[in-house]
N, C-alpha and C positions, 0 to 999 in steps of 0.2 A: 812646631806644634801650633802656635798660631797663626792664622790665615788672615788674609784683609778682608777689607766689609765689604758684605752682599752688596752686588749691582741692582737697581733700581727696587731698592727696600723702599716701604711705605712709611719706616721712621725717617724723619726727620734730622739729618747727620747734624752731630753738633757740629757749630761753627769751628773751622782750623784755628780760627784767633787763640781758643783754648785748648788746644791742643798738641798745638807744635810746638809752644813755649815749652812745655813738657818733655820733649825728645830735645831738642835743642840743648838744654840744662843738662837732663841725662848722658849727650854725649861727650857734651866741656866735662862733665862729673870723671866719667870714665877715663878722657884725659887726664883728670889731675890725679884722678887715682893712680894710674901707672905710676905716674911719677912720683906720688908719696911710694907706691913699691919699691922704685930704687934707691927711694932715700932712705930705705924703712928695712933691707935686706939682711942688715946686721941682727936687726929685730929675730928672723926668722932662726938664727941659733942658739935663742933664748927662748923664757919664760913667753908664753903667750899674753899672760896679763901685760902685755908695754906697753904706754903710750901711743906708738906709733900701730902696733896693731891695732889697737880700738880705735885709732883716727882713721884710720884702711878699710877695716870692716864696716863701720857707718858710712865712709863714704860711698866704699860701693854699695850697702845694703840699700843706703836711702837716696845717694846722689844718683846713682846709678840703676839699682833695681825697680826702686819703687817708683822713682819719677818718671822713668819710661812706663811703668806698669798703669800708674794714677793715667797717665795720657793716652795710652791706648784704652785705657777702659772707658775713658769719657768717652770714645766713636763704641765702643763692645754695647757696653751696656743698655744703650736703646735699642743695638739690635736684639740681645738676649730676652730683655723685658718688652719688646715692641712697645716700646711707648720714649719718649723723647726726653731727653735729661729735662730736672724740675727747673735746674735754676744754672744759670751759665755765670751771675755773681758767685755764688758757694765757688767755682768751679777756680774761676779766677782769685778766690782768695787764699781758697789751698795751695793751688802753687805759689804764689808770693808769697805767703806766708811759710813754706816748705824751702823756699831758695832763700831765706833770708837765714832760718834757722839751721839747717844743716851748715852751710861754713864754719856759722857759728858753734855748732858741735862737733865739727870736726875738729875746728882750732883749739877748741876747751880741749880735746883729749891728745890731740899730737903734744901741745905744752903742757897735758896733764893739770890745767885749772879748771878744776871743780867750781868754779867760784862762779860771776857772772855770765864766761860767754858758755860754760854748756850747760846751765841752766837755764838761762834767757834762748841757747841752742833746743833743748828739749822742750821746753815752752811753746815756741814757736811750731815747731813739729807736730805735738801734740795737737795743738790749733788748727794746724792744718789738715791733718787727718778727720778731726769731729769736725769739719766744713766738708770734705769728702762722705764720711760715713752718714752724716746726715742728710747730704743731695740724696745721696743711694739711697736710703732708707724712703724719702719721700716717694721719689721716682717710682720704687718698685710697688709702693702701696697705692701710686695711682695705676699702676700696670693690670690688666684684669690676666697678662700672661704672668703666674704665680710657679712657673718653671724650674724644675730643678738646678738649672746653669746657674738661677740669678741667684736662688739659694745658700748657694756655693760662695758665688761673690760675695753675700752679704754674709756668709759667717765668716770670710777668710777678713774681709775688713773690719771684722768685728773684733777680730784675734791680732787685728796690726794693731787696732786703737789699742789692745791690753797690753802689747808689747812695746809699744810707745810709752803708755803711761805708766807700766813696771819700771822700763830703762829711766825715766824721769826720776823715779822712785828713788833704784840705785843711784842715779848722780845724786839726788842728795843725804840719801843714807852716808856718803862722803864725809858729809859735815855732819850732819846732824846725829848720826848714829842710832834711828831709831828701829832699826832691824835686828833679829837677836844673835846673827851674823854678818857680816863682811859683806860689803857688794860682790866683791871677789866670789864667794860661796853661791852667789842666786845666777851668777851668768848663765849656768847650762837652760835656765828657764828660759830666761832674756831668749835667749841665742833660736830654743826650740821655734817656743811658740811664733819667733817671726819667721824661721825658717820651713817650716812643714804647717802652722797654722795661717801663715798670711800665702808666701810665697806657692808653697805645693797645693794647697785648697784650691788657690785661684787658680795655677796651672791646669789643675786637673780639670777643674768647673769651665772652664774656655775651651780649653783645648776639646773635652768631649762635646762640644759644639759644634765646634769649627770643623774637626777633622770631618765628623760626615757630610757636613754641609758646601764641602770643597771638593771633595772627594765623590760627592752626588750618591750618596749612599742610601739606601734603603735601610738600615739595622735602626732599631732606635729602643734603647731599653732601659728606661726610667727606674724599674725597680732595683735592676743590678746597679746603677748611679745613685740612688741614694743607700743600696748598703756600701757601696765604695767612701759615700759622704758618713758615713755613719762611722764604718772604722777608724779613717785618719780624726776624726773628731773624738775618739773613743779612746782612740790611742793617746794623740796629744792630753787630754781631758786626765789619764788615769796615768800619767809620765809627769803631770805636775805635781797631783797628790802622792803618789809614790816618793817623787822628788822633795815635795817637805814633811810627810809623812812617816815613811818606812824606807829611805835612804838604805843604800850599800847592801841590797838586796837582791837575790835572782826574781822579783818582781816586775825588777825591769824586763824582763823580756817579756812579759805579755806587752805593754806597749809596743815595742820592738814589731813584735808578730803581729800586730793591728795594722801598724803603719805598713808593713814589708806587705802583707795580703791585700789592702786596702790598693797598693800600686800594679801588685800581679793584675788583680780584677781589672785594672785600668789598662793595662796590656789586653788583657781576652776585649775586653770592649772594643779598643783601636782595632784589633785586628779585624774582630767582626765586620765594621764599618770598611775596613780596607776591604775584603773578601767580599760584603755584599755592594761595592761600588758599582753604581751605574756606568761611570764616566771608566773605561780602561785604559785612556790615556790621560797621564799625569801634567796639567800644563808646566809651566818653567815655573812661575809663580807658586807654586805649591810646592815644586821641587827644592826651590830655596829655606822651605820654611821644612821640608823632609829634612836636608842637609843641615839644622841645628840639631835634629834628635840622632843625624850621626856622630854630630861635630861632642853629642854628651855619653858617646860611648865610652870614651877613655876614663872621663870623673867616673861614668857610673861602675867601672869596673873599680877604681877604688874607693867607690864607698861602699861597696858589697864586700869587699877585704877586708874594713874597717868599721862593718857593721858595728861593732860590739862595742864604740865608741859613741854611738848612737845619742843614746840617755845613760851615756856613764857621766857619777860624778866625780871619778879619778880615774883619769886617763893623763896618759904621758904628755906633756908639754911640748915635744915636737910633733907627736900624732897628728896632735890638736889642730895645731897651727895648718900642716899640709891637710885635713880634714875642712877648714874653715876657707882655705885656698880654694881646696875642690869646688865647694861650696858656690861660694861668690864668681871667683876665674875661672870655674868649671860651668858644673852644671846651668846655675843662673845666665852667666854671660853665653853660654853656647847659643842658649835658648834666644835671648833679646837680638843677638847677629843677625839672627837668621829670620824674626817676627819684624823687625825693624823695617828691611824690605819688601817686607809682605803687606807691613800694615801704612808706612809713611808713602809711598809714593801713591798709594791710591788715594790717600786724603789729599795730599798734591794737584793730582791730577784731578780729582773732582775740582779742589777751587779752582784753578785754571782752566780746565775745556768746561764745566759742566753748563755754562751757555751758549757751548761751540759745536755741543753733539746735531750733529747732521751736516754743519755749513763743508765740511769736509774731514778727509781721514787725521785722525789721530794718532801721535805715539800711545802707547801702550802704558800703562802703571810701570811695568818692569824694564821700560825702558829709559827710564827716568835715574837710574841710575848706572855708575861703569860696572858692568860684570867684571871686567877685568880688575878692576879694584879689589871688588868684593871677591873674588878669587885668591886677589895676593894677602887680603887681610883674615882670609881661612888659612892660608898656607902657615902665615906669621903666627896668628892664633893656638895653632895646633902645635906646630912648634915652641913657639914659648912655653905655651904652658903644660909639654910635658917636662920642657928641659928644667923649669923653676921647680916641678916636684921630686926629679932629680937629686936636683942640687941642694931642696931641700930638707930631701932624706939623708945626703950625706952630708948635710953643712958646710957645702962650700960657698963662701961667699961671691968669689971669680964668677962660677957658675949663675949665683942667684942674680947678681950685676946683668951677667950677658941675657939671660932670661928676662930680666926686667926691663931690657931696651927693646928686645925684641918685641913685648907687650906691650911697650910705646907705640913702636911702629904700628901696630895692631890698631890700638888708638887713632894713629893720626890717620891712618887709610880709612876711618869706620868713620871718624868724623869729615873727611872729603867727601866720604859720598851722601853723608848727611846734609852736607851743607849744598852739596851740586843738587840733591831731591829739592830741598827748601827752596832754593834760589831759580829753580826751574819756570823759564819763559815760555810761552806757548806758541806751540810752531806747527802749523798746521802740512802734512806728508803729501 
């Protein structure tokens, strides 16, 4: 769904200094996550609330989702806005500030202390995101392109900051008990607003960028993009007040029907764009980033099974679990596979040839990494992660074990070719 950045754009590319720190993190994160998976697989025949689940889901939600997302969006975002990120310090302080805190919240909830490291973990996090949300902010107000994509951006980061600083909230509701429930009770909020108001806002707001801009499309329809922006905003907005409001209600499903409409519309949109494309043939590079919206066919078949799960706030304890799997190991990760090589080798290969264009021929963006890899870490991908929801619809541990290595291996192939991209010398054909 993501594409890499326009060839000889008028903005200005942020420097790689801040940006590949970014993927880099992201993909040691994803590493380590696997392997909290298999140390964590007993977890999955249990209560969702454990320890080791909440040290899993932040790692991948923040080591993994969002620090690739914060780093490609530093190259996005001056395309979207045409105008050049404000401040390259903000940029540099959110992610040290974001890699220092996430361990630290991951390790507060894998040993379950509320105490200082995932409070000093949330903190940190928190800091890091209002150093992101406020580059954005300035950025786009110096931008005279006032664009629906960057719109998008700016509320979906507006909706991470709240979700950051809710989850803050509940860690220390922990201690302090100043909530007139449980942390345990406010999660489906926690959980939404970063799942459909950070992560699906941005998808949608980039992706309906990129796809016709890659694709050389003619279709362009602003007004059907922001009522698409209006429901999922509409939705999430009237699923939180329902949520502390008017609880264990068929209420819920109007949320429900905003969000589920909000993404049809975004389907008629893609298509248009496919249909009215200039270009009839699809290069490789685009095909790799087509091959993530296959690779989310399987999540997305079970989360249309598990609709009803949605914004419920009693749903079954293993639902949950293989729902929140989906989530993170499904649809999220499908996505990043396949944007990763779309987006890191171009930033690559501009630092290395871009004062070599003419002296002779160059490799390609997409050949800067093994296809062959990226083949076997699709195969392994796919496989694992149908076999772990298997296994964890039937609770077998055996199973969620063999599934969980196989998602190592997935890991380590995605982090070779990350690091063969990074480490790339320049070699003129």
């Amino acid at each position: 769904m993501f594409g890499a950045f326009p060839s000889g754009s008028v903005v200005k590319n942020t420097t790689h200094k801040v940006v590949v720190p970014f993927y880099l993190y992201a993909s040691l994160s994803f590493l380590v996550s696997t392997v909290l998976l298999l140390l964590s697989t007993e977890a999955f025949t249990q209560h969702y609330f454990h320890p080791h689940i909440l040290a899993l889901t932040h790692g991948m939600a923040l080591g993994w989702g969002t620090m690739i997302i914060l780093g490609a969006s530093h190259q996005l975002v001056p395309v979207l806005i045409e105008k050049s990120l404000h401040s390259v310090k903000l940029a540099h302080a959110s992610f040290w500030l974001a890699a220092i805190g996430i361990p630290l919240l991951v390790y507060g909830f894998f040993v379950f202390n509320m105490g200082w490291p995932a409070k000093w973990g949330g903190r940190f996090v928190l800091l890091s995101v209002i150093c992101y949300f406020i580059n954005l902010c300035i950025s786009i107000s110096k931008s005279k392109s006032k664009n629906v994509h960057a719109y998008f951006v700016l509320a979906a980061t507006a909706w991470l900051l709240l979700t950051v600083f809710y989850g803050l909230s509940l860690v220390y509701n922990f201690t302090y008990n100043f909530m007139p429930k449980s942390s345990v009770a406010y999660l489906p909020i926690h959980a939404h607003t970063g799942v459909i108001g950070w992560f699906l806002l941005l998808i949608v707001g980039v992706g309906s960028r990129l796809i016709p801009l890659f694709l050389i499309s003619k279709y362009k329809n602003d007004r059907l993009l922001w009522i698409i922006f209006f429901l999922i905003n509409a939705g999430l907005i009237s699923f939180v007040l329902i949520f502390l409001f008017a609880p264990g209600n068929s209420l819920f499903m109007l949320p429900v029907i905003a969000v589920l409409l909000g993404l049809m519309l975004f389907a008629v949109y893609c298509y248009k764009c496919y249909k009215h494309r200039i270009r009839k043939q699809v290069d490789e590079q685009v095909k790799i980033s087509l091959l993530s919206v296959l690779m989310m066919l399987i999540p997305l078949i079970f989360l249309v099974s598990i609709t009803g799960l949605l914004f419920s706030n009693d749903i079954n304890g293993r639902m949950a679990l293989i729902y929140g799997f989906i989530i993170f190991f499904g649809w999220i990760t499908a996505i990043i596979l396949g944007m990763t090589f779309k987006t890191l080798p171009f930033i690559i290969w501009n630092k290395v040839y871009h004062d070599k264009a003419g002296l002779g021929k160059t490799p390609n963006p997409k050949d800067l990494f093994k296809s062959k890899i990226f083949s076997l870490m699709v195969v392994t991908y796919l496989g694992g992660f149908v076999l772990f929801i298997t296994a964890a619809t039937l609770s077998n541990v055996l199973l969620l074990n063999i599934a969980a290595i196989i998602l190592i291996v997935t890991a380590v192939l995605y982090n070779m070719n990350v690091f063969t991209v990074v480490n790339h010398k320049a070699k003129m054909l």
